[in-house]
PAFI-119909 format. One record per residue (C-alpha): residue in one letter; x, z, y. Coordinates in steps of 0.5 Angstrom, whole numbers, plus 500, padded with zeros to 3 digits. Layout:
BEGIN
AXZY;...
***
This chain:
BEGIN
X229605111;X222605112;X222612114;X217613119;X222618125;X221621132;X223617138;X221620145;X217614148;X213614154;X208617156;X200614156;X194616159;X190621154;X182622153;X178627154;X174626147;X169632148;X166627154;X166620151;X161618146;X164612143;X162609137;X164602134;X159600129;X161594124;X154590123;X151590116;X150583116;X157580118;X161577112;X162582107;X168578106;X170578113;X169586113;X171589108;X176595108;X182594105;X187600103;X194600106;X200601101;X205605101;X211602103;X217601098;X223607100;X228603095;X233600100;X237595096;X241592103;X246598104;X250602100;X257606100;X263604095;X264610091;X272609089;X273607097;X268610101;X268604104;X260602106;X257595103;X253592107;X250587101;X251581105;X258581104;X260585109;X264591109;X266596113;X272600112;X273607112;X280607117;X273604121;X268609121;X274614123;X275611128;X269609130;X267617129;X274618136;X268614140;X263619139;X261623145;X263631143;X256632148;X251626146;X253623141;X252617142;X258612142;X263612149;X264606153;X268604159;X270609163;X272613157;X274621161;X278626157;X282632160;X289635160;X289637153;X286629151;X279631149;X274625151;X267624153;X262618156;X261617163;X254620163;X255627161;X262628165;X257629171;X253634166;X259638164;X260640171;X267637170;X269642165;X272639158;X266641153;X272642147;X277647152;X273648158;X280646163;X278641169;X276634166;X279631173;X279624173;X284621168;X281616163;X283615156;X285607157;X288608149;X282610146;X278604150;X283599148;X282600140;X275600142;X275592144;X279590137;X273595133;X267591130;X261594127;X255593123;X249594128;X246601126;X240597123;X244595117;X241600112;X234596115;X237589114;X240588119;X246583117;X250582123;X257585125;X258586133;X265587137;X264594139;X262592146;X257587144;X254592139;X249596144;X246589148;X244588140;X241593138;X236594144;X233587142;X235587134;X229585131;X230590125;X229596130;X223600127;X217599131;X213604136;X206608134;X201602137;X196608137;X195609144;X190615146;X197620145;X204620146;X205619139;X213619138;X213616130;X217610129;X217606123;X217599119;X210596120;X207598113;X210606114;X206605121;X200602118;X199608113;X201612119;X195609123;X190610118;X192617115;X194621121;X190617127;X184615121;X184607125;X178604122;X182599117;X178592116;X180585113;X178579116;X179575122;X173575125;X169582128;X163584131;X163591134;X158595138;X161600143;X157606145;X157610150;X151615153;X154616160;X158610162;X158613170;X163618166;X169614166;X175618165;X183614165;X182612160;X177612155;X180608148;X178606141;X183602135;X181598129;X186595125;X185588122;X188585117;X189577115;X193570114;X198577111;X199581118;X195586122;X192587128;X191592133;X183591137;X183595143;X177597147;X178602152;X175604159;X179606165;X180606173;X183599176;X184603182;X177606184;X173602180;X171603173;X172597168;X172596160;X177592157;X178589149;X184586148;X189585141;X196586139;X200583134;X204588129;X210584131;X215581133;X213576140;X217570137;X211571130;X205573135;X206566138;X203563132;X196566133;X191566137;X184570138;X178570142;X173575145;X166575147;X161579151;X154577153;X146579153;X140576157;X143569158;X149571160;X157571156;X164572159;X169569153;X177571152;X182566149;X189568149;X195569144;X196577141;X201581144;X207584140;X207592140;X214591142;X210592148;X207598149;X200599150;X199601157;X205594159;X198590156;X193594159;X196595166;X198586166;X190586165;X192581159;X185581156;X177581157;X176585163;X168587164;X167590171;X162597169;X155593173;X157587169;X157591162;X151595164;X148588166;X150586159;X147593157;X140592158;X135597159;X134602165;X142601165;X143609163;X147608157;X152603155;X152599149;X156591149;X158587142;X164585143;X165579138;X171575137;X176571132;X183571130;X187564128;X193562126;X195556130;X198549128;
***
């Protein structure tokens, strides 16, 4: 499925855009090859992995495994009447022998949700052993997800199953779309308007006329694409406590295990002096302000940037250069 869904997410700092004035400026005497624009495909919405048996009902996983229909019924018993979600140890069900989870017995007040009779605190021990002889396919099958797990052991999967669509790496709304990395980057460059470039190198100018005005926080997002994977380069202003600092640093556009196989530079500098960044891009597993608040990434306190700044120090204006490579 690569669709691109909504998924509450947590929430992170906005910025005021009427106060800040920030430019990112690519020179004309980079590369050409390094910099030019690169146009994001849309992603195929053929899905090949899943597909549903019409003689038998029975869901074809199209890795050899099936899931019988007798399964999926009984897997519809251990849906919650209130969440929907699937049921797990304690089970709860009332006189009549309707159930619900745990979570929402306390929601319901302790009224059954089907016949409104007291729930009490009869539990469905029947209902919870046909569970342990359950075995599923993770929700992700129709991702490409192959694997089939006891129904205990399925949740613990799904929470790291590396088929789980990803978060918007947009960090300047609490943006909920979900996706697969290319439906996020059509998503970035056609909703957000990220600046999209090729290359593994880049030399930015950020511009700002009243650097004193910080607000929490101040951001800016350039998409990279090289060696076939996309990066995300974060600039942004904020308050570390009270004081003002600029922070650039980059993510990868997937998962942790793949972003260890790169590695990226950032540099800042004028009248003599230079503050370099070396470090492994960070996954958009982890959000945007996990990076930012973990501080993994060139920090450029504000009487340093204005340094770098020059002039009579009113208006703030850093290159931020820097590289991406793959290591060996």
């Amino acid at each position: 499925m690569n669709c691109v869904g909504s998924r509450k997410r947590s929430s992170v700092p906005c910025m005021d855009v009427e106060i800040i004035e920030s430019l990112s400026i690519l020179d004309n005497d980079e590369d050409e090859e390094n910099q030019r624009p690169f146009t994001a495909k849309h992603p195929n919405n053929n899905n090949s992995n899943g597909n549903i048996n019409s003689t038998n009902g029975s869901h074809n996983l199209g890795n050899g495994n099936v899931v019988s229909p007798a399964t999926s019924s009984v897997h519809e018993l251990l849906e919650c009447p209130v969440c929907t979600n699937s049921m797990y140890p304690p089970i709860h069900q009332c006189h009549n022998g309707h159930t619900l989870c745990s979570n929402c017995k306390s929601r319901v007040h302790n009224k059954c949700p089907t016949c409104r009779q007291e729930l009490g605190d009869i539990r469905c021990l029947a209902l919870e052993k046909v569970a342990e002889s359950l075995e599923l396919p993770c929700k992700y099958y129709n991702l490409g997800c192959p694997e089939i797990f006891p129904y205990y052991s399925k949740v613990k999967h799904e929470a790291q199953c590396s088929f789980r669509p990803y978060n918007c790496p947009y960090a300047g709304s609490e943006c909920s779309v979900t996706g697969d990395i290319q439906s996020l980057v059509v998503h970035l460059r056609d909703d957000h308007k990220v600046d999209m470039h090729t290359g593994c190198t880049f030399n930015h100018r950020y511009v700002k006329s009243n650097p004193r005005e910080v607000e929490n926080a101040t951001w800016m997002l350039t998409v990279f694409h090289c060696f076939g994977q996309y990066f995300c380069l974060h600039f942004e202003a904020f308050l570390l406590g009270n004081a003002p600092v600029y922070m650039a640093f980059l993510r990868f556009m997937g998962d942790d295990n793949e972003a260890k196989n790169f590695s990226y530079s950032l540099e800042v500098g004028a009248n003599g002096r230079k503050l370099i960044w070396q470090g492994v891009p960070r996954s958009i597993r982890d959000s945007h302000r996990r990076v930012r608040d973990s501080h993994d990434g060139l920090i450029i306190q504000r009487n340093m940037a204005l340094f770098f700044s020059g002039g009579d120090r009113k208006e703030l204006k850093l290159r931020v250069t820097g590289r991406i490579w793959r290591e060996q």
